[in-house]
C-alpha positions in Angstrom: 0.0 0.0 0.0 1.5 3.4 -1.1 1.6 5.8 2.2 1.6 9.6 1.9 4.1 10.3 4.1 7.4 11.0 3.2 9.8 9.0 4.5 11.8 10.3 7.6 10.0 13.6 6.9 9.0 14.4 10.6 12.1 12.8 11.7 13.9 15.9 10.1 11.5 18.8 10.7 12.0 17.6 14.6 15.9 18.1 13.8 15.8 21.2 12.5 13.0 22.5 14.9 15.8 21.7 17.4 17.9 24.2 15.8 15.3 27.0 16.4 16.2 29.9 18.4 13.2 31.3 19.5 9.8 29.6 20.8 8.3 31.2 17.6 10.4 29.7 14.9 10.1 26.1 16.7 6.4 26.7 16.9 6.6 27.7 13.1 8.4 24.7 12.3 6.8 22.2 14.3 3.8 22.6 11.9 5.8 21.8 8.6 3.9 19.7 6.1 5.4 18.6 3.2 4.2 19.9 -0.3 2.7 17.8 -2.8 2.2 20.2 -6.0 5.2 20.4 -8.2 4.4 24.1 -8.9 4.2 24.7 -5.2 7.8 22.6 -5.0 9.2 24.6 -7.7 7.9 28.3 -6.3 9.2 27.6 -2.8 12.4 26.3 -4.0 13.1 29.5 -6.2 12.4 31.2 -3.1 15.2 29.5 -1.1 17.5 29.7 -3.9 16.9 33.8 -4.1 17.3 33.8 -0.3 20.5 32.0 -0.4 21.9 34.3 -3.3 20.7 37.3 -0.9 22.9 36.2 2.2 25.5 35.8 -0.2 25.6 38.8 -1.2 24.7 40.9 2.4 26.2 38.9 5.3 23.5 38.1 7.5 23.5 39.8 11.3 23.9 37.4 14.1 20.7 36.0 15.7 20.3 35.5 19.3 17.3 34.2 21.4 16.5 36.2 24.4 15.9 34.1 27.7 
């Protein structure tokens, strides 16, 4: 029987949700789904790639969570 869910998918957001430094971004990504639509997939991969080339180009400031 073919299952929906990716494989190791929650595995993985629970790794990087780890990595969060505020409450807020582990809440954000403690909801990730995974996306199904290639043209979604596509979009949101452009995305990342644009954000990649922008931290590039501008170091990014240092982040650090509060207490």
């Amino acid at each position: 029987m073919f299952h929906l869910r990716p494989l190791e998918f929650d595995r993985i957001v629970a790794d990087v949700a780890a990595l969060a430094l505020t409450p807020l971004g582990r809440a954000r990504l403690d909801v990730v789904t995974p996306v199904g639509d290639a043209g979604d997939v596509a979009t949101l991969q452009r995305a990342t790639s644009e954000t990649v080339r922008f931290f590039e180009r501008n170091p990014a400031f240092p982040l650090r969570a509060g207490p």
